[in-house]
C-alpha positions as CSV (number, residue, x, y, z in Angstrom):
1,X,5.9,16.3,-32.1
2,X,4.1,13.2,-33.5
3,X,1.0,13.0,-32.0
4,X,1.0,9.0,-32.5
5,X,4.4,9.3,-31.3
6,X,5.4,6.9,-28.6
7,X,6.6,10.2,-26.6
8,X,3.0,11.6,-26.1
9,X,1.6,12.1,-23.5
10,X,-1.3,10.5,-22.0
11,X,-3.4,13.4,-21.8
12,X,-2.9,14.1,-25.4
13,X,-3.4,10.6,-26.4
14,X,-7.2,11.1,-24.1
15,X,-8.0,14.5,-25.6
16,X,-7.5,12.7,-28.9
17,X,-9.6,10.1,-28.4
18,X,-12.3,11.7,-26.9
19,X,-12.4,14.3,-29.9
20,X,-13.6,11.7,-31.9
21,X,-17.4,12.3,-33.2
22,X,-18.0,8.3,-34.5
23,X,-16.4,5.4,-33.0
24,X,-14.4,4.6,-37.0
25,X,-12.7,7.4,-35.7
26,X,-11.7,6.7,-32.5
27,X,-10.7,2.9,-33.9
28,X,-8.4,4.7,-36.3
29,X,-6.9,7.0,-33.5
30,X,-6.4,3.7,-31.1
31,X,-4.8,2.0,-34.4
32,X,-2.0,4.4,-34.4
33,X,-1.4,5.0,-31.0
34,X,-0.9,1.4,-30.8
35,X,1.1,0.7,-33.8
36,X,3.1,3.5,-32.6
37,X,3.3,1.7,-29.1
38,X,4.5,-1.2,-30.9
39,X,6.9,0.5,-32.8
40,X,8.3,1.5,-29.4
41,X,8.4,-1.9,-28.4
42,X,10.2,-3.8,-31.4
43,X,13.1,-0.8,-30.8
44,X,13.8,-1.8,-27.2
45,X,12.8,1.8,-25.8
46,X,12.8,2.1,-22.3
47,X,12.9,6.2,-21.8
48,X,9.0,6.1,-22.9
49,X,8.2,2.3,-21.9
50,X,6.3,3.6,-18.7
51,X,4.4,6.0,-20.4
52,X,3.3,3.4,-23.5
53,X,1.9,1.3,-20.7
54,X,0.1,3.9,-18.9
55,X,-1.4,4.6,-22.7
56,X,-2.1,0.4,-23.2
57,X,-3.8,0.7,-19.9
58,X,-6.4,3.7,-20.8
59,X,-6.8,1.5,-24.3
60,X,-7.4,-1.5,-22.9
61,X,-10.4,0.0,-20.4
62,X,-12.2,0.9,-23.8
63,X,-12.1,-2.5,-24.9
64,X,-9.4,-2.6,-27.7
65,X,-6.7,-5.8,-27.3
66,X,-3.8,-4.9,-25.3
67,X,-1.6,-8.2,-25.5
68,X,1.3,-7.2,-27.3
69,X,2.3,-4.9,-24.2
70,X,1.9,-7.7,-21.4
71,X,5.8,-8.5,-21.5
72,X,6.9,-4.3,-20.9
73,X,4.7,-4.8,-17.8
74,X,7.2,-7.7,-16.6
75,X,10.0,-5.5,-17.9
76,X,8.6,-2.3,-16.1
77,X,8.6,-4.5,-12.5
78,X,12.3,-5.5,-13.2
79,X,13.1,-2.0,-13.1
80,X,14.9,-0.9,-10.2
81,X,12.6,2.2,-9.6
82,X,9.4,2.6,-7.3
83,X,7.6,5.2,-10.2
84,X,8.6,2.2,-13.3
85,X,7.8,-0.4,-11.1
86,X,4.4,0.8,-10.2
87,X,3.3,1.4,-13.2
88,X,4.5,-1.8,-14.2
89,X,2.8,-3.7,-11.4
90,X,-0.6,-1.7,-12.0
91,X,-0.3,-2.6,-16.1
92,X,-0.1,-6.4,-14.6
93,X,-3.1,-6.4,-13.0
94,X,-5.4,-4.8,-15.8
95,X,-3.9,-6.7,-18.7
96,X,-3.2,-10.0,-17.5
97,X,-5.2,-12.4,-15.4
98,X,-4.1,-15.4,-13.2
99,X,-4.9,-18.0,-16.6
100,X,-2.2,-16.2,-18.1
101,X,1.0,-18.1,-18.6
102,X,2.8,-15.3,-19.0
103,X,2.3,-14.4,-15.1
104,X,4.9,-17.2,-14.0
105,X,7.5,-15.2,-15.3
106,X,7.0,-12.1,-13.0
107,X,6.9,-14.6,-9.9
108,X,10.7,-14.2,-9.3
109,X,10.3,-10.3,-9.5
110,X,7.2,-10.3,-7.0
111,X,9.6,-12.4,-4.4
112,X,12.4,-9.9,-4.7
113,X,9.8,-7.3,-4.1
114,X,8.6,-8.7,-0.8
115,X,11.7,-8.8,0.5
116,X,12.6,-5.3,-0.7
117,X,13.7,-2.7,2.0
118,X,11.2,0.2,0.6
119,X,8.1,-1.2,2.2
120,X,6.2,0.3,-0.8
121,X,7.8,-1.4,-3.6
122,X,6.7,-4.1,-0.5
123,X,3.0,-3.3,-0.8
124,X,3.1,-3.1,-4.6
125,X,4.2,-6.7,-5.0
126,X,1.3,-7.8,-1.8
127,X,-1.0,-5.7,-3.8
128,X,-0.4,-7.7,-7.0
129,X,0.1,-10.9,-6.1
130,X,-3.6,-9.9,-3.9
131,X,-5.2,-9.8,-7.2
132,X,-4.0,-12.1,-9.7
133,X,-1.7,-14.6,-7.8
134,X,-2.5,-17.8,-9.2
135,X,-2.6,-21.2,-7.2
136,X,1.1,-21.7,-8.4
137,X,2.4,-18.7,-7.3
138,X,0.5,-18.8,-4.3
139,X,2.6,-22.1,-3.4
140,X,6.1,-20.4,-4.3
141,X,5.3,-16.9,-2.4
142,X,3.5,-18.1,0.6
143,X,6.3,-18.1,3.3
144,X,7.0,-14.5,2.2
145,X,3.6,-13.4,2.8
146,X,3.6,-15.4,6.2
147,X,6.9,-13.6,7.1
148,X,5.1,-10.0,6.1
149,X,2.4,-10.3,8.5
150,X,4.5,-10.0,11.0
151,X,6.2,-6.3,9.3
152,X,6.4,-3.3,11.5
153,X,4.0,-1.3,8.7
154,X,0.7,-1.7,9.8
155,X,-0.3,-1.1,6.1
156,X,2.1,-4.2,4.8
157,X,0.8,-6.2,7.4
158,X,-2.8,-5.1,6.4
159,X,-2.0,-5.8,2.9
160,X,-0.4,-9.2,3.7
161,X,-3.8,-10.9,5.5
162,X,-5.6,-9.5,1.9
163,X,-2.9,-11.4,0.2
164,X,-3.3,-14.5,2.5
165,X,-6.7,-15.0,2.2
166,X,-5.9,-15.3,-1.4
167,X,-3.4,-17.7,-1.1
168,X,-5.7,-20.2,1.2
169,X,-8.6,-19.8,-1.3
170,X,-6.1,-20.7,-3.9
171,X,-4.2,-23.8,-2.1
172,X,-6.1,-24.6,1.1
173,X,-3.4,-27.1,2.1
174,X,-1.3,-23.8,3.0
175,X,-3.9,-23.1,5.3
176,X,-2.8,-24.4,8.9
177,X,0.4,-22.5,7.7
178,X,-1.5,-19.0,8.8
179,X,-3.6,-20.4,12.0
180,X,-0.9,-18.8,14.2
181,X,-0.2,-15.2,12.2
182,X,-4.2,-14.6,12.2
183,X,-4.3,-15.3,15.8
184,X,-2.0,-13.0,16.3
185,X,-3.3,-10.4,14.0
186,X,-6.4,-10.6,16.3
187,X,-4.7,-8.8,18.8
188,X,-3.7,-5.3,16.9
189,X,-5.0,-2.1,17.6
190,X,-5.1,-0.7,14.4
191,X,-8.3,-0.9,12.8
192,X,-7.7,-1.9,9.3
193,X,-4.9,-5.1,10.2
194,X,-7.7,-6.2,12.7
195,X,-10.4,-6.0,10.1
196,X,-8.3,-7.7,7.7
197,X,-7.5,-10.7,10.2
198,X,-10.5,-11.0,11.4
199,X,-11.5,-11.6,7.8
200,X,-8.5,-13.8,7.7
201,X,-10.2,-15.9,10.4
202,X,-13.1,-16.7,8.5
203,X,-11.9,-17.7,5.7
204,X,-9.8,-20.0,7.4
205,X,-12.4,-21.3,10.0
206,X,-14.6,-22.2,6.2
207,X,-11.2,-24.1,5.1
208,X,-10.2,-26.0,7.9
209,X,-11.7,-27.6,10.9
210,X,-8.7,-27.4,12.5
211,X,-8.4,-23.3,12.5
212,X,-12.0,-23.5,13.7
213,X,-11.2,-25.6,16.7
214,X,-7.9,-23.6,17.6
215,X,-10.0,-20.0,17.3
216,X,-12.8,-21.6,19.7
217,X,-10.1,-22.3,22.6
218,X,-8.0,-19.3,22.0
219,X,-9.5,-16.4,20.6
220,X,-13.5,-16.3,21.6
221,X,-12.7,-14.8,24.6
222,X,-10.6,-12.5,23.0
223,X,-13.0,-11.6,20.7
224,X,-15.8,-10.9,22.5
225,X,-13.2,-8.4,24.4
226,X,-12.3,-6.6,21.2
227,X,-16.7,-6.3,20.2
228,X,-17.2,-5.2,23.7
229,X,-14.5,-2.5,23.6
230,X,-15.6,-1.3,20.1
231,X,-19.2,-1.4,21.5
232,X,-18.7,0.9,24.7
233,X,-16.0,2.9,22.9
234,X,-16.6,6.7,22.7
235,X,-16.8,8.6,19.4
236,X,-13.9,8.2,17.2
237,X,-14.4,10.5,13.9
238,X,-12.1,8.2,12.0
239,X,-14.1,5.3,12.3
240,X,-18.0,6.3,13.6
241,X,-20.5,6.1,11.0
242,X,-23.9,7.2,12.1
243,X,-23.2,6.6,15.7
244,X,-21.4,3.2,15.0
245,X,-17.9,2.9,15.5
246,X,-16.5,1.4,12.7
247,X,-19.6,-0.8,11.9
248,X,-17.9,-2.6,9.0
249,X,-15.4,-4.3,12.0
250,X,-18.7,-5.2,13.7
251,X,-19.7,-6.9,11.1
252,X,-16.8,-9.1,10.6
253,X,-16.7,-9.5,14.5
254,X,-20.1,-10.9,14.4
255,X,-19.6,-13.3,11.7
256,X,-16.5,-14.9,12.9
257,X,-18.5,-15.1,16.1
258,X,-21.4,-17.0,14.2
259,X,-18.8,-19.4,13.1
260,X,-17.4,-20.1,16.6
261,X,-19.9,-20.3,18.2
262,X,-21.9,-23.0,15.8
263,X,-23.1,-26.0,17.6
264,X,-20.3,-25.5,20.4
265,X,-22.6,-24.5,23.9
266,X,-19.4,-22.7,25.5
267,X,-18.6,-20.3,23.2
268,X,-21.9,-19.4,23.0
269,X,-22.4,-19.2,26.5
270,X,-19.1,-17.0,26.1
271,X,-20.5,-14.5,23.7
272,X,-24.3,-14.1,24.8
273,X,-23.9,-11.3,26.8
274,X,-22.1,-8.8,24.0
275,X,-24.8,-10.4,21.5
276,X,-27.4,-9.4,23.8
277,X,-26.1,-5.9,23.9
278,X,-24.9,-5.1,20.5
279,X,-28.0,-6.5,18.6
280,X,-30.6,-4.7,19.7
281,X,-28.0,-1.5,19.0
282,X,-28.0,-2.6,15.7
283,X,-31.3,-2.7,15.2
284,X,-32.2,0.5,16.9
285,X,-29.6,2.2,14.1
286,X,-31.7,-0.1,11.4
287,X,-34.5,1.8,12.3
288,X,-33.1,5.1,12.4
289,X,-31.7,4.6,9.6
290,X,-35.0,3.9,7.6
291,X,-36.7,6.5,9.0
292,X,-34.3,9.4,8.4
């Protein structure tokens, strides 16, 4: 077979470049992979289109210019498979970027995609639009996300908050849309949705004055619950680290409670008594830390 053949592998196309002793040489082996690749793409081929992206995507993280391939990436998403489609959806995010024109025209796929019925074509499309959605998109695909936060997957509905605190960094006029999904988020047992609403919460408490207000009168006691509970909890392998259970979700707790409880006496009042318990834990595992 060729080796600059737009059926080789991507292995072989690695091996190749890596062989190279001087970088003339490994600019001459990129040059024919990718006139090779575009070759490919002038002829329409679509048994090998999957593989010639995985290739662009390796060339691309070596600093050579990958343009030419953004369109198979939109091409790749329209497929109707999960394996085309997430190589397709992981091409987007490395070669194109939310300034990119371009990405408008994969905004019809990404909403067919949420409402898919394999929840992980579902995630692909959350993870995407997580990473590159633009302030446009965020606009066309928000009721979908809102909708998702609500899936029976604990992962989508982890991977929906991440997507919604993009959207209402992107178009903060969407964000009383998601006061009532994050409240409710604060109320899941799984660790990595609550994180991820918790999060959620902040961001939205920065954003609007009115998410702030509604999280003082509904959630603070709620939340000092949830740090209480994590406090006194007994060991969990999954989540303990150095004694802590899950100490990144106490960190996020304690922040959103910093926010809440800024110049407002009664939710301060409400929290003092965790904070009075869980801070001098923290420091305690400071120290322990430093010593050890």
């Amino acid at each position: 077979m060729n080796p600059f053949s737009s059926g080789t592998r991507l292995r072989d196309m690695i091996r190749a470049i890596r062989a190279c002793k001087t970088a003339a040489e490994e600019r001459g082996v990129v040059r024919k992979e990718c006139a090779a690749i575009r070759a490919a793409i002038s002829e329409n081929d679509q048994d090998y289109r999957h593989r010639n992206i995985a290739k662009l995507m390796f060339i691309h993280m070596l600093g050579y210019p990958t343009h030419f391939g953004q369109m198979e990436c939109l091409k790749l998403i329209a497929s109707p498979g999960f394996p085309e489609k997430r190589i397709g959806y992981l091409g987007l995010m490395l070669l194109l970027d939310e300034r990119q024109e371009v990405l408008m025209l994969v905004t019809n796929s990404i909403k067919q995609d949420l409402n898919h019925t394999n929840q992980y074509i579902v995630g692909l499309a959350l993870c995407a639009l997580g990473n590159i959605g633009s302030a446009e998109m965020a606009r066309d695909l928000a009721p979908e996300v809102e909708r998702l936060l609500k899936f029976r997957d604990p992962n989508i509905r982890k991977k929906a908050a991440l997507c919604s605190i993009r959207i209402i960094r992107k178009v903060p006029d969407l964000a009383e849309n998601f006061i009532n999904p994050a409240a409710a988020l604060l109320s899941e047992k799984h660790h990595g949705v609550l994180i991820t609403g918790v999060q959620l919460c902040i961001d939205l408490c920065k954003i609007s004055t009115e998410a702030l207000e509604y999280f003082r009168k509904k959630c603070t006691d709620g939340l000092v619950k949830i740090l209480k509970d994590l406090t006194n909890s007994p060991y969990a392998p999954e989540y303990d680290v150095s004694g802590i259970t899950d100490p990144f979700l106490h960190i996020r707790l304690l922040r959103l409670l910093c926010a809440l409880g800024q110049d407002d006496a009664n939710a301060s009042d409400a929290m003092n008594d965790i904070l009075a318990q869980v801070v001098p834990l923290c420091v305690l595992m400071c120290i322990i830390s430093w010593s050890c």
